[in-house]
C-alpha positions in Angstrom: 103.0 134.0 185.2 100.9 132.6 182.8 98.4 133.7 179.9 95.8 132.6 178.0 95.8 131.9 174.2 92.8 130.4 172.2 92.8 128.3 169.1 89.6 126.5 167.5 90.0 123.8 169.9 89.8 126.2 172.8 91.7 127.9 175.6 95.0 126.7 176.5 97.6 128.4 179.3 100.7 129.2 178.4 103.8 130.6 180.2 103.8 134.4 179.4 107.4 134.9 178.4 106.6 132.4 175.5 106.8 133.3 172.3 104.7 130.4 171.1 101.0 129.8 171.3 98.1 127.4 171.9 99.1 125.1 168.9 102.9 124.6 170.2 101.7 124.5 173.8 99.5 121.2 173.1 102.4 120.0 171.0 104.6 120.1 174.5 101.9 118.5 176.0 100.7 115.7 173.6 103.7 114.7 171.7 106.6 113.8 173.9 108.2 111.0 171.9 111.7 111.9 170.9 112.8 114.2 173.7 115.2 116.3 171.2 113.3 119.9 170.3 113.6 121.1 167.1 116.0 124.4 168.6 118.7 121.3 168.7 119.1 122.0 164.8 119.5 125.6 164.1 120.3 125.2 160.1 116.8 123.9 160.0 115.4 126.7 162.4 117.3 129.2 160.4 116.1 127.5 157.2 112.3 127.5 157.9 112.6 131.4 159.2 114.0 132.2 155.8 111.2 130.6 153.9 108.6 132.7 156.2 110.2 135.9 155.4 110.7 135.3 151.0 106.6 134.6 151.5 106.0 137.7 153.8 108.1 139.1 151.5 105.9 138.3 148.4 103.0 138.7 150.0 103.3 142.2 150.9 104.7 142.3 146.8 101.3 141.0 145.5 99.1 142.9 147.8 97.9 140.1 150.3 99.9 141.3 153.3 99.9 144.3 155.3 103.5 146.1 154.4 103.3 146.9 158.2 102.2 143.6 159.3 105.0 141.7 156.8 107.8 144.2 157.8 107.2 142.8 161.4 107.2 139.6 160.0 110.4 139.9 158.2 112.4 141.6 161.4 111.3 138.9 163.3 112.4 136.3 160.9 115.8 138.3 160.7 115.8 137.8 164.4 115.9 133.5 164.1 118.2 133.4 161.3 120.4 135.1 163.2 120.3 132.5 166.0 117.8 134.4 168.8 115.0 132.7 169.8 115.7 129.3 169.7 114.6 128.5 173.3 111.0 129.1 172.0 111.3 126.5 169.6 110.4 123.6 171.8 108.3 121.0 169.5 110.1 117.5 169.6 111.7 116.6 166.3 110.0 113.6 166.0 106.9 113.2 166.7 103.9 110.7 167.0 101.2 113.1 165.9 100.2 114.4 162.2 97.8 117.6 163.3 98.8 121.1 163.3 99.4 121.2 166.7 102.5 118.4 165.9 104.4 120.6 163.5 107.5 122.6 163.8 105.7 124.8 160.9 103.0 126.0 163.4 105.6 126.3 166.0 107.4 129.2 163.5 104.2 130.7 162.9 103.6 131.0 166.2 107.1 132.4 167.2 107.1 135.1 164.9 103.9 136.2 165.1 104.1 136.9 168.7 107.5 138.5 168.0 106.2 140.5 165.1 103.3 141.6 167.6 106.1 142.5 170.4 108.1 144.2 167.5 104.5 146.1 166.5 103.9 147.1 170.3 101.4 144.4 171.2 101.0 141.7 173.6 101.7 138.5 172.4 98.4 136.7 171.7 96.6 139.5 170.5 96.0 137.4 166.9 93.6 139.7 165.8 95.8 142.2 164.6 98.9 139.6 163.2 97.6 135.9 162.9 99.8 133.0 162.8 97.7 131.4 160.1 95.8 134.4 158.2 99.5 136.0 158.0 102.5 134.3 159.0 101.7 131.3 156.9 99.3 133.4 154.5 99.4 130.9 151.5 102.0 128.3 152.6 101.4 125.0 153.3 103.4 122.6 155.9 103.8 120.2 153.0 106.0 123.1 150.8 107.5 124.9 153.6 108.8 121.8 155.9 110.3 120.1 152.6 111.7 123.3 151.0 113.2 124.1 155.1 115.0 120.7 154.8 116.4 121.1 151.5 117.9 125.0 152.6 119.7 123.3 155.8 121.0 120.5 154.4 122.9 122.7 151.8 123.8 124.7 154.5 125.6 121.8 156.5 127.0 120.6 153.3 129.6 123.5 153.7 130.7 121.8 157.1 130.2 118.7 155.4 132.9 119.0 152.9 135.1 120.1 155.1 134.8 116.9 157.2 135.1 115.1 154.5 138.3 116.8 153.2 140.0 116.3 156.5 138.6 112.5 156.1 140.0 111.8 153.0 143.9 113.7 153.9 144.0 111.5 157.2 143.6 108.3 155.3 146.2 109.9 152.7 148.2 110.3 155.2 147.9 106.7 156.8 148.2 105.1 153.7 151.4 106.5 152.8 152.6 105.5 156.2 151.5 101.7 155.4 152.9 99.2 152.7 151.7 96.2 150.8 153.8 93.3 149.3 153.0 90.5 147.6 154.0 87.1 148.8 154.2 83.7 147.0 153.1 80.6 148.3 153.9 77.2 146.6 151.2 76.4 144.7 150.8 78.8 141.3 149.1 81.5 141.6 147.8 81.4 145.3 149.0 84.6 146.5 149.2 85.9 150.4 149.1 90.1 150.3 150.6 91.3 153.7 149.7 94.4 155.0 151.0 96.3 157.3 150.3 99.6 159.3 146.6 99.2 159.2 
């Protein structure tokens, strides 16, 4: 089953289970270049969910947002950080393309706007209640939420990090002590031969 979603360039089809919407939809279509979605790194899904729900957050705070329309937002931000989802996150990682359509930022709005509508008792699409733009993304912009998503995953995996590297540096401990070094003269002053061995 399909269904119809329209954005300012225009009608596109999309499958009906999808949480997505026209703008992710012409990503699949247009920008195929690395083969590697953007679901294949969920510190960085996680990350950018979090970011959308501190600004729902503080929009509904400062009066911009709908309480009703951001409380959606935030459950279905909840929902991502928490791992669900991630199949509807299907914009390549890299891409060719520098137009909203390209960006993993869209693809969020997208997700958890339909979501929130679902979570509201809509049908997905039905963007003239909960917007991915006017409200999901209600003043964000792709250049301070992609960079800011980055930043939050990479501290993230710095946790897993560490421990890799811990584990790293008590492996070469331990083969070190199991190797030795000596020193060995040759006849000439000064022209010494080390000699390892174990390594």
């Amino acid at each position: 089953m399909m269904r119809q979603d329209k954005d300012s360039l225009g009608v596109v089809d999309i499958p009906d289970h999808a949480l997505w919407g026209a703008q992710t939809q012409r990503a699949i279509e247009n920008f195929r270049a690395s083969g590697i979605p953007i679901s294949h790194f969920p510190s960085l899904l996680r990350a950018l969910a979090q970011v959308k729900r501190a600004a729902a957050a503080v929009n509904a705070s400062q009066g911009r947002l709908d309480q009703a329309l951001a409380s959606a937002i935030m459950q279905a931000a909840d929902e991502v950080i928490k791992g669900a989802h991630g199949t509807h996150f299907p914009v390549g990682v890299l891409q060719g393309g520098a137009g909203t359509s390209s960006n993993m930022n869209m693809n969020m709005n997208e997700v958890l706007a339909n979501r929130a509508l679902a979570i509201l008792g809509h049908p997905h699409g039905a963007h003239h209640i909960l917007h991915p733009n006017n409200h999901v993304n209600l003043c964000q912009s792709t250049n301070d939420v992609y960079p800011t998503a980055i930043r939050l995953a990479l501290m993230a995996e710095t946790i897993g990090l560490q421990a890799a590297l811990a584990g790293l540096a008590e492996a070469f401990a331990t083969k070190g002590a199991a190797c030795y070094r000596k020193t060995a003269t040759c006849h000439a002053p000064f022209d010494l031969l080390r000699i390892s061995h174990g390594l």
